[in-house]
C-alpha positions in Angstrom: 6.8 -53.9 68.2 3.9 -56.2 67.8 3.6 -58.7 64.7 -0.2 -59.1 65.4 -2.6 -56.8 63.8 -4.3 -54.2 65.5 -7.8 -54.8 65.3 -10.0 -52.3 63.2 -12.3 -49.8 64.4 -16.0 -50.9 64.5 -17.2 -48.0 62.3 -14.1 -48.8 59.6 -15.1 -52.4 59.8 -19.0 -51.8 58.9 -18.0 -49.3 56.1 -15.6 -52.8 54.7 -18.6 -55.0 55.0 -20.9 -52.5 53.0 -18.3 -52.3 50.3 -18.0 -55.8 50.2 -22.0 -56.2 50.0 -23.1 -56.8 46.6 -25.6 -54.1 45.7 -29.1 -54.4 44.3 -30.6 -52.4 41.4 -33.7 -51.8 40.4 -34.0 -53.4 37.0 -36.2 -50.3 35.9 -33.3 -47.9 36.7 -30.8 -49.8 35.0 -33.0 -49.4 31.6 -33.6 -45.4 32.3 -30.2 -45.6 32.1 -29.0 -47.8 29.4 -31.9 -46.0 27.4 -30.2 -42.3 28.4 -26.6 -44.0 27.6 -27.8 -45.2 24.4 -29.8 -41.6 23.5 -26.5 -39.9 23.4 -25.0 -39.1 20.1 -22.0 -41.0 18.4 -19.3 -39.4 18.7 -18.0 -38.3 15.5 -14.8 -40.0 14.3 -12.2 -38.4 11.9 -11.6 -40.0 8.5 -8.0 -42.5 8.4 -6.6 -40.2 6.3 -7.2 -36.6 8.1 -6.2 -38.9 11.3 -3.4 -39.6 9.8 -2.5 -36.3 8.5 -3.0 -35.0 12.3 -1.3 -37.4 13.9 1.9 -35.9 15.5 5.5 -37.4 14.5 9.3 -37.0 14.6 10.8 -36.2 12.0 14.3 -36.5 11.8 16.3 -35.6 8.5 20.1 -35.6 8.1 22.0 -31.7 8.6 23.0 -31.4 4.5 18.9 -32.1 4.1 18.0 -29.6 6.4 20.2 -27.1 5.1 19.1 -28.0 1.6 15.2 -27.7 2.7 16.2 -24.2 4.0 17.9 -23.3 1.3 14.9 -24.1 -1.1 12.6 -21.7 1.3 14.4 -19.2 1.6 14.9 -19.6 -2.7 11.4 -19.5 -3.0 11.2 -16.2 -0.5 13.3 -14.7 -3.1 11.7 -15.6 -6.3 8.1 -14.4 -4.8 9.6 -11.3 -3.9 10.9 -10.7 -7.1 7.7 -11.0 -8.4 6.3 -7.9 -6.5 7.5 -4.3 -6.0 8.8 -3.1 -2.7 5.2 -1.8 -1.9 3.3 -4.8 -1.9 1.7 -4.9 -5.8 2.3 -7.4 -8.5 5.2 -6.1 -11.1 2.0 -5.9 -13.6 0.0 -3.7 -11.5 -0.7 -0.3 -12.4 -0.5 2.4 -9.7 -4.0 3.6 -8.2 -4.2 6.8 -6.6 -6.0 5.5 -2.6 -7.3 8.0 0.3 -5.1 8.4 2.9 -6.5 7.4 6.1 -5.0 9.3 9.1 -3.4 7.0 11.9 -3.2 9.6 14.6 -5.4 9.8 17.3 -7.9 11.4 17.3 -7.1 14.0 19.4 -4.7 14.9 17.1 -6.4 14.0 14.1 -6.8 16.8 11.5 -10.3 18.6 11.0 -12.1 19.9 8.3 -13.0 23.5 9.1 -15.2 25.5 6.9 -13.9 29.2 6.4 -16.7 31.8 5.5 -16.5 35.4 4.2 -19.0 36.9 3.0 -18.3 39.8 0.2 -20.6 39.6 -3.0 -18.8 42.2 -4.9 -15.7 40.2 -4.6 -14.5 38.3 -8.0 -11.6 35.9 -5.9 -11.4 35.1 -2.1 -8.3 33.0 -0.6 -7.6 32.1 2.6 -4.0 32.4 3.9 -2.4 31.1 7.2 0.0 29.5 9.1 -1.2 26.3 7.7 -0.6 27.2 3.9 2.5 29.2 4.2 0.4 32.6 3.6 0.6 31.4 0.1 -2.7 33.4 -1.5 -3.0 30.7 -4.2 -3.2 27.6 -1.6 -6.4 27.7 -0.5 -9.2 29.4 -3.0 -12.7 29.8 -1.8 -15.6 29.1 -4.0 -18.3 31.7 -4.4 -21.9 31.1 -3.7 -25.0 31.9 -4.8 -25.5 33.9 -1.6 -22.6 35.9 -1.9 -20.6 34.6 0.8 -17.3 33.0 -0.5 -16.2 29.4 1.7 -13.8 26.8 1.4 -12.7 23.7 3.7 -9.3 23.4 5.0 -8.0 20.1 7.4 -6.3 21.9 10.4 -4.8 20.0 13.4 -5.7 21.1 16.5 -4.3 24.0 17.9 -3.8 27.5 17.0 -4.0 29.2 14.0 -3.5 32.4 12.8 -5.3 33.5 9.3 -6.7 36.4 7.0 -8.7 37.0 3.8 -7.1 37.9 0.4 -9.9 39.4 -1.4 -9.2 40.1 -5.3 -5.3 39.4 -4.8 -4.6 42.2 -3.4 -6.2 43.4 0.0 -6.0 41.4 3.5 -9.6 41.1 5.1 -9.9 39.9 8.7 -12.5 37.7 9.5 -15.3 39.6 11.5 -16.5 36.6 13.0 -12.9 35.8 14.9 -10.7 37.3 17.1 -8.4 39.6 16.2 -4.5 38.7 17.1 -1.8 41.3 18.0 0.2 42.8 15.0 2.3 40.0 13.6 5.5 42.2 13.4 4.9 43.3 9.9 2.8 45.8 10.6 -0.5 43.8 9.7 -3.4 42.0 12.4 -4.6 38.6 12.0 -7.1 36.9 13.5 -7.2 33.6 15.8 -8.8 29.9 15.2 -8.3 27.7 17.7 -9.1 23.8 16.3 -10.2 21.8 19.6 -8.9 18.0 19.4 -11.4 15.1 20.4 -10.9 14.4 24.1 -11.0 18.7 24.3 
């Protein structure tokens, strides 16, 4: 090997010499800039005290202080909780009857469907179904001024099977459904079929 130096290239040497070259400005663009540098906004420093309160540190404590510091949370966990009932509300809160809000999707989301009959010599209508139990008390209808007797019931959707109960005593199909095979007690139903939202 060769102690002497290898010359340079003759393009790496000019690019040397132009670094080396001190470098003119034009004494208008230096203001424009100085002028732009000084234009820009302060930027906005934080107080001692929030700096201070920011500022990231170790903290190192002894084990019998960190178990008593844990000891003291999980003392005050227990005292707030005894202060409120397991659902949430103050022990000096009264309970408030809220609406229920229905979590399902809504493709299984209950409806409201309106059930009609129309008889204006009738002095009670009920609807009865698979939804109520065929209990004729459940769901009354409300008569009006029309003659026609409705009421609103939430149904999931699917199928249902339902009837009439006019005056307490005699099963009316609705005319304006479809009639179901006999339901093994010698009486027909009809058929509502309650359509979810992606249906």
């Amino acid at each position: 090997m060769s102690d002497e130096l290898n010359p340079l290239d003759p393009n790496v040497e000019w690019i040397v010499t132009e670094a080396r070259r001190p470098v003119a400005v034009d004494p208008d663009a230096r203001r424009r800039l100085l002028d732009a540098v000084r234009g820009e906004p302060v930027p906005h420093r934080r107080s001692p005290v929030v700096a201070w309160f920011l500022e990231p540190r170790h903290v190192a404590l002894p084990p019998i202080a960190t178990v008593a510091l844990a000891a003291g949370l999980v003392g005050i966990g227990v005292i707030t909780g005894f202060a409120f009932n397991r659902d949430g509300r103050g022990s000096t809160e009264q309970p408030r009857a809220v609406a229920a809000v229905s979590q399902l999707p809504d493709s299984i989301a209950p409806r409201a469907v309106r059930f009609v009959l129309i008889a204006p010599q009738a002095a009670r209508v009920s609807v009865v179904g698979d939804f109520n139990g065929w209990d004729s008390d459940a769901t009354p209808a409300v008569r009006q001024p029309d003659g026609a007797w409705t009421t609103y019931v939430p149904l999931r959707p699917g199928r249902h099977v339902y009837s009439f109960i006019v005056d307490g005593k005699h099963i009316v199909n609705d005319p304006a459904a479809p009639i179901v095979p006999d339901d093994g007690y010698g009486q027909k139903n009809v058929m509502l079929v309650v359509a979810g939202a992606s249906s």
